[in-house]
N, C-alpha and C positions, 0 to 999 in steps of 0.2 A: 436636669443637669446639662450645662454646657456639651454642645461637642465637638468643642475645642479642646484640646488641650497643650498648653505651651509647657514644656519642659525647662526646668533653672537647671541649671550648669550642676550643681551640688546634687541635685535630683537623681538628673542624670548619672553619676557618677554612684550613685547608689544604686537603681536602679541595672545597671551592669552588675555590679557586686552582689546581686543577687539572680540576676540567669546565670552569671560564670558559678554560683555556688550550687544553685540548681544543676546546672549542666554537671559540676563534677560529683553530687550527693545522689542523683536519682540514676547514673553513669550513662545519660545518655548521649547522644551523636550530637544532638540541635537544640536549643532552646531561641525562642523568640519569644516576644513581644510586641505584639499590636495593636495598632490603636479600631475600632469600629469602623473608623475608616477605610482601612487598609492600607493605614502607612506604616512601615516597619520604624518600632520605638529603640529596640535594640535586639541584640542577638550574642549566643554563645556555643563555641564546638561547631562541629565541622559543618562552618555555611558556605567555603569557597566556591565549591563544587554546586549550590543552588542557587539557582532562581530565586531568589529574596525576594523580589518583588512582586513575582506572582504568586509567590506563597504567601506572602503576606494579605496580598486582596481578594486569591482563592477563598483564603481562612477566614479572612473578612464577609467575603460572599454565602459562606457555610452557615458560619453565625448567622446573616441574617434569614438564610432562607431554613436555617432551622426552630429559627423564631417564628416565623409564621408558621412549620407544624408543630410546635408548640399551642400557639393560640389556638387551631385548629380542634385541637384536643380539650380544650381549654386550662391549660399552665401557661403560667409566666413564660414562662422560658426553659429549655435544659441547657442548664448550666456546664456541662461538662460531657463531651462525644471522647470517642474513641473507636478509632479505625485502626485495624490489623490488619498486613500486609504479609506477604509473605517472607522478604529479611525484616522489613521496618515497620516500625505500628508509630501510630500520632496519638498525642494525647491533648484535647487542646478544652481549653477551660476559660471561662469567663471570670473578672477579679475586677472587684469594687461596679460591676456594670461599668466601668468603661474601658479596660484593656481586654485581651486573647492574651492567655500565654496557651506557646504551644511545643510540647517535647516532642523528638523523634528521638525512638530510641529503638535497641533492635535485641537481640537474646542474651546480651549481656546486663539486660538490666529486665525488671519485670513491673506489672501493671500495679502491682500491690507497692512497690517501692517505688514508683512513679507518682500513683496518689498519695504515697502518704509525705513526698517532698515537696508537690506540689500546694499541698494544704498549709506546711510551713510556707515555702515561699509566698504561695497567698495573702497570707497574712499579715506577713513583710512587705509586701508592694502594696497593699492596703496603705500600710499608715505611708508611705512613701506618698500615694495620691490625695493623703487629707491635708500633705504637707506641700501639696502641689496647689490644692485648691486654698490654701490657707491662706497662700502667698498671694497668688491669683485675685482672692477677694481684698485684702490688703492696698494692691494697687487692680481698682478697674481701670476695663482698657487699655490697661499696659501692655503690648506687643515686643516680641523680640526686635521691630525695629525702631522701639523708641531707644534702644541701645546704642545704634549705630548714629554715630556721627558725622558731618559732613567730609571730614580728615579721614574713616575711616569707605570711604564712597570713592574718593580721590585715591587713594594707596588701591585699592582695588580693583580701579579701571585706570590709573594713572597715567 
């Protein structure tokens, strides 16, 4: 599977609509979204106050290097960590193999209603990614900057 992935505008906008529903169904603090890479896809509930972007290529970093003890072991993968802190715990899952989502929630909400919103939203951001690649395959090679036009390069830098 590509790993690339280009987000359409509609995508995107659903894609929010389901960490904001996550964030308010499993009641926790943060939900995010990343890509393998570790770039942040999107985000819900209180991110002001973080570092997004090291969270985001932290969690990126986690994935991969918990993939290699995985293989160690010899499994695919684990799919889904979980680290408890002492206010805040993470919950951070892989979906469709190619995003992270990841909750931070704290004793307002618990491990058991964490996974089992998680599993909903999952599922939900699945079909969101087959509707990504569906498009994707539709037009190859298409880049977000076959969008921009030379009008749009000039208002820009004008």
């Amino acid at each position: 599977m590509n790993s690339q992935l280009v987000l359409f505008e509609e995508e995107q906008k659903k894609i929010v609509q389901i960490c904001d529903a996550l964030h308010r169904d499993a009641c926790a603090k943060a939900v995010f979204l990343v890509n393998r890479d570790g770039q942040m896809l999107a985000n819900s509930g209180q991110t002001v106050q973080m570092d997004t972007t090291s969270l985001a290529s932290l969690t990126a970093g986690n994935i991969a290097a918990t993939g290699g003890l995985a293989q160690l072991l010899g499994e695919k993968e684990f799919a889904i960590q979980f680290h408890e802190g002492e206010r805040d715990n993470i919950h951070i899952s892989l979906v469709g193999q190619r995003v992270i989502l990841v909750i931070i929630f704290d004793e307002r909400s618990s491990l058991g209603l964490v996974r089992l919103r998680v599993r909903r939203a999952s599922n939900e951001l699945v079909k969101v990614l087959e509707q990504i690649n569906a498009k994707a395959a539709q037009n190859p090679g298409h880049t977000v900057f076959d969008e921009i036009s030379d009008e749009d390069i000039d208002n820009l830098f004008g």
